[in-house]
C-alpha positions in Angstrom: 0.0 0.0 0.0 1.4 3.7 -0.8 0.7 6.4 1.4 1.1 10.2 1.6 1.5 10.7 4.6 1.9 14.4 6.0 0.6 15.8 2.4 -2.7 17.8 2.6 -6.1 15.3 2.4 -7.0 13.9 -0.7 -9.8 15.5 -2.3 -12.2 13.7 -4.6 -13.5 15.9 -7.1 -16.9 14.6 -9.0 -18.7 18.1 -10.0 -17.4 19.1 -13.8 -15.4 15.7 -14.2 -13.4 13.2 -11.8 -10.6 14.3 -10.4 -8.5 13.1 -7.9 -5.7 15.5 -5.6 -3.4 15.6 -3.2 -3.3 19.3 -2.7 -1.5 20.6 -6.1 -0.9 16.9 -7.1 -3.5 15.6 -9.6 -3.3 12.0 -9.3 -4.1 9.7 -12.1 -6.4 6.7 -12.0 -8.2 4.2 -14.3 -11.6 4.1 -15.2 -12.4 1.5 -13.2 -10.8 2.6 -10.2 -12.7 5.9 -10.8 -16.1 4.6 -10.7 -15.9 2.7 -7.3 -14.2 5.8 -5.6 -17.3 8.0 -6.8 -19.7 5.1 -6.5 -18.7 5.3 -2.9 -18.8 8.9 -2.5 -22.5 9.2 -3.5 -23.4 7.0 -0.9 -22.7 7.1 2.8 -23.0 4.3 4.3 -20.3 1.2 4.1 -21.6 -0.9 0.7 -21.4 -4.8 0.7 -19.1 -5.5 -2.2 -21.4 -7.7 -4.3 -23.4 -4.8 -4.6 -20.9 -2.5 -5.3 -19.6 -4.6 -8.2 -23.1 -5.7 -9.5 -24.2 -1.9 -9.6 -20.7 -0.8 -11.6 -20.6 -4.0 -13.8 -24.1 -4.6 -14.4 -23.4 -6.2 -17.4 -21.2 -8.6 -16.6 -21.7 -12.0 -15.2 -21.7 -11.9 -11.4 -18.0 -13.5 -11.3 -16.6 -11.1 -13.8 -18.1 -8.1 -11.6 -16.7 -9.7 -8.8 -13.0 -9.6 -10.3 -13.6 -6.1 -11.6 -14.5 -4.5 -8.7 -11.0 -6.7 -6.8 -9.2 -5.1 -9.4 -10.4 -1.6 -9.2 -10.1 -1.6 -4.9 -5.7 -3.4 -5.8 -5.5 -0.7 -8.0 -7.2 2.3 -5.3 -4.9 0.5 -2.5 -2.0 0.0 -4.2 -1.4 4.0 -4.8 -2.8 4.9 -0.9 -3.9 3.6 1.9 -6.1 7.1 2.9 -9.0 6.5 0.0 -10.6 3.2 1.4 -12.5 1.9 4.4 -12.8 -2.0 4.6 -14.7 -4.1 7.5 -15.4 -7.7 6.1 -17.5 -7.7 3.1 -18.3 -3.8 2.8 -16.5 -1.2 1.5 -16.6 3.1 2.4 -15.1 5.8 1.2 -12.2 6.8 3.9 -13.8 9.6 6.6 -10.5 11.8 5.4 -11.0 11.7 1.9 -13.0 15.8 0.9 -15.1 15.5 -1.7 -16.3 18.5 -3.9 -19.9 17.0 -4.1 -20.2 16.8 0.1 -19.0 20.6 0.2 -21.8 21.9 -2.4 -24.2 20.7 -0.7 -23.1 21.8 3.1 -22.7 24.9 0.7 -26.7 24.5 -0.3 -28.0 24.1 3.2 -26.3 27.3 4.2 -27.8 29.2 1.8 -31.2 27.7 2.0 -31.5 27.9 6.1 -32.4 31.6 6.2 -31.6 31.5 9.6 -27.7 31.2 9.3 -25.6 33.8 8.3 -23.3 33.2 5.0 -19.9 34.0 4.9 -18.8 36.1 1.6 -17.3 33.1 0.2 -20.4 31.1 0.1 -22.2 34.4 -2.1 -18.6 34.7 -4.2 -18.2 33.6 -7.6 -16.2 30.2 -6.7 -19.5 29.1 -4.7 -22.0 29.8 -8.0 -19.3 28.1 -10.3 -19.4 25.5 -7.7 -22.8 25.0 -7.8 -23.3 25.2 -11.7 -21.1 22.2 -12.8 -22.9 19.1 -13.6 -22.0 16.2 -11.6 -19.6 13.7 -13.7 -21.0 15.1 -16.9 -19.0 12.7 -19.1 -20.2 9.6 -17.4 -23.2 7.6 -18.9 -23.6 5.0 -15.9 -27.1 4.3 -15.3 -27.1 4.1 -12.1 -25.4 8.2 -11.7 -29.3 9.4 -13.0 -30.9 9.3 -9.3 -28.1 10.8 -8.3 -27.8 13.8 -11.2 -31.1 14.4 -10.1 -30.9 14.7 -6.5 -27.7 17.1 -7.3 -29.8 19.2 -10.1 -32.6 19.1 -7.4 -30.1 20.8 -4.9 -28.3 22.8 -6.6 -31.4 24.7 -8.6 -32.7 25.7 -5.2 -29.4 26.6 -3.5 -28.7 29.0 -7.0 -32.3 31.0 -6.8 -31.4 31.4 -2.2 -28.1 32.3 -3.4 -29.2 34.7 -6.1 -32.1 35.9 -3.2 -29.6 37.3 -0.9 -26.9 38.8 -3.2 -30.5 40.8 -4.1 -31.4 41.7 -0.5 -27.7 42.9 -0.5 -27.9 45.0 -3.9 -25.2 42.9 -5.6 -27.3 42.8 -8.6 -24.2 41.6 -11.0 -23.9 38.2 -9.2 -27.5 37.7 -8.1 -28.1 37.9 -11.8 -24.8 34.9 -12.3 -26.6 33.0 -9.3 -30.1 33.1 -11.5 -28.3 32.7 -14.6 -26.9 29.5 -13.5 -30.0 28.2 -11.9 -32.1 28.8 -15.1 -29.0 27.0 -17.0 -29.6 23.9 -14.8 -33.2 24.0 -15.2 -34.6 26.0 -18.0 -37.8 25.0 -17.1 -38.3 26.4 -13.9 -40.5 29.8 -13.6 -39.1 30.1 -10.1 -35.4 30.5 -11.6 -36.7 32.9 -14.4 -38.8 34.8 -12.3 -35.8 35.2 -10.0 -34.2 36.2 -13.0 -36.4 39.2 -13.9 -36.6 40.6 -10.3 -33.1 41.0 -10.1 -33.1 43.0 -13.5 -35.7 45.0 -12.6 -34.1 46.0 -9.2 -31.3 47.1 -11.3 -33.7 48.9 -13.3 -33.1 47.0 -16.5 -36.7 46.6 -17.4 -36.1 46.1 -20.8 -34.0 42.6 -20.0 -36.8 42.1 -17.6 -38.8 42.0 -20.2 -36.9 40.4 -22.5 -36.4 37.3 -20.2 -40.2 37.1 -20.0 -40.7 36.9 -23.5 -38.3 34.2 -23.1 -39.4 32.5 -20.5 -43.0 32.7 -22.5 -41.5 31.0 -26.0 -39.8 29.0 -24.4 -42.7 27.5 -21.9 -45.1 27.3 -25.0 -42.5 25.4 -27.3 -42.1 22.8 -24.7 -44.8 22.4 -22.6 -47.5 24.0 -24.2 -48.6 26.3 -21.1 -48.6 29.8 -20.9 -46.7 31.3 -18.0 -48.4 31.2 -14.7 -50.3 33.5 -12.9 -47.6 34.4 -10.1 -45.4 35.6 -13.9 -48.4 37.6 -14.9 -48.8 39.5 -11.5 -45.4 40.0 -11.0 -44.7 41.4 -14.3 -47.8 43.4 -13.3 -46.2 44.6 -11.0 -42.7 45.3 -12.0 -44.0 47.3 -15.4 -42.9 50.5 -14.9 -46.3 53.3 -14.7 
C-alpha cells in the first residue's frame, strides 16, 4: 500500500469531471478505479461488495463483476492507503477523503436555512461556479441518474437562495450569475426565471426584464404547451414601470 502521509487530504473531485488531488498533485487513475471511488462517495454508508460490483458492472456475469471490482479496490490501495474503508465484506469511502460533491451541498444548506448567516465566500463567484457544474457530466452510468437528479434538485434551489440574498444585498451583477446558472440547470423552472427578472428589474433594467419574459414565454409554450403562470403575470404586473 502507498501512502502520503503528512501531504494535505485527498480530495475527490466529482462536480465538472473526476478528479482526484493531493493538494496541487493531480493524481491519475483508471476508469475502473474511478467509478468505485465516486460510487462510494455518492453513498454514505459502508456498501457490501457484491453490490458495489453488480451496480458498476451490471453487465457482466456476477464473477466477472466480482474480479472487476478486486481489481479496481488493488489498483485504489496500491497508490494509498487514505482512500478506502474496509470491514469484512463492505467497502466506504475513507472519513478523510473531501469531496467536492459533500461541500456543495453543506454549501446548499447554508444558503437555504435563512436563519444562518453566510460568509462572503459562500455568495462569491467560486461558490455559483461551484454549484453550476454538472456532476460527472462525461459519465453515462445508469445508475449516476438518481443521483444527477438529487444534485440538479439541490443545486437549482441553492442557486435562486443564493441569487435571493446577493438581491437583498444589492449585488445585482452576481445575483443575476446566481439566476443565470440556476435557469441553465433548469430551464424549465419559472421560479429561476422569475428570479431572474426581479433582479433585472431591481437594477432597473426593465427592458431585459422584459426580454427574459418573453423568453421564458417562448420557451414555456414550445415545450410544454402552457402559458406562464399566474404568479409571472402578477409580478410582471407589477414590476411594469407606470
Amino acid at each position: 500500500m502507498a501512502a502520503r502521509n503528512g501531504s494535505r487530504p485527498p480530495q475527490l473531485m466529482l462536480v465538472g469531471g473526476f478528479g482526484l488531488r493531493y493538494g496541487e498533485e493531480a493524481v491519475p487513475l483508471p476508469l475502473g478505479a474511478q467509478r468505485v471511488l465516486a460510487f462510494l462517495a455518492l453513498h454514505d454508508a459502508p456498501l457490501m461488495r457484491a453490490y458495489i460490483g453488480e451496480t458498476l458492472w451490471s453487465e457482466s456475469h456476477l464473477r466477472r463483476a466480482g474480479a472487476n471490482l478486486r481489481s479496481a479496490v488493488w489498483r485504489v490501495r496500491r497508490l494509498s492507503d487514505e482512500l478506502l474503508d474496509a470491514s469484512g465484506n463492505r467497502l466506504k469511502l475513507a472519513s478523510g477523503v473531501r469531496v467536492d460533491v459533500h461541500e456543495g451541498r453543506s454549501l446548499a444548506w447554508r444558503l437555504l436555512d435563512r436563519s444562518v448567516r453566510c460568509a462572503p465566500d459562500d455568495l462569491g463567484p467560486a461558490a455559483v461556479a461551484a454549484l453550476s457544474a454538472d456532476l460527472l457530466p462525461e459519465w453515462s452510468d445508469d445508475w449516476l441518474l438518481l443521483e444527477r437528479d438529487r444534485w440538479n434538485q439541490v443545486r437549482v434551489h441553492a442557486l435562486e437562495a443564493q441569487a435571493e440574498r446577493l438581491l437583498g444585498l444589492g449585488s445585482y451583477s452576481q445575483a443575476v450569475e446566481a439566476a443565470l446558472a440556476a435557469v441553465a440547470v433548469e430551464p424549465l423552472r419559472e421560479s429561476a426565471h422569475r428570479l431572474l427578472i426581479r433582479v433585472h428589474a431591481a437594477e432597473g433594467n426593465w427592458s431585459e426584464a422584459l426580454s427574459q419574459y418573453h423568453r421564458y414565454r417562448r420557451l414555456a409554450h414550445r415545450e410544454l404547451r402552457i402559458a406562464p403562470t399566474d404568479l409571472m403575470e402578477k409580478l410582471m404586473t407589477m414590476l411594469a414601470p407606470h
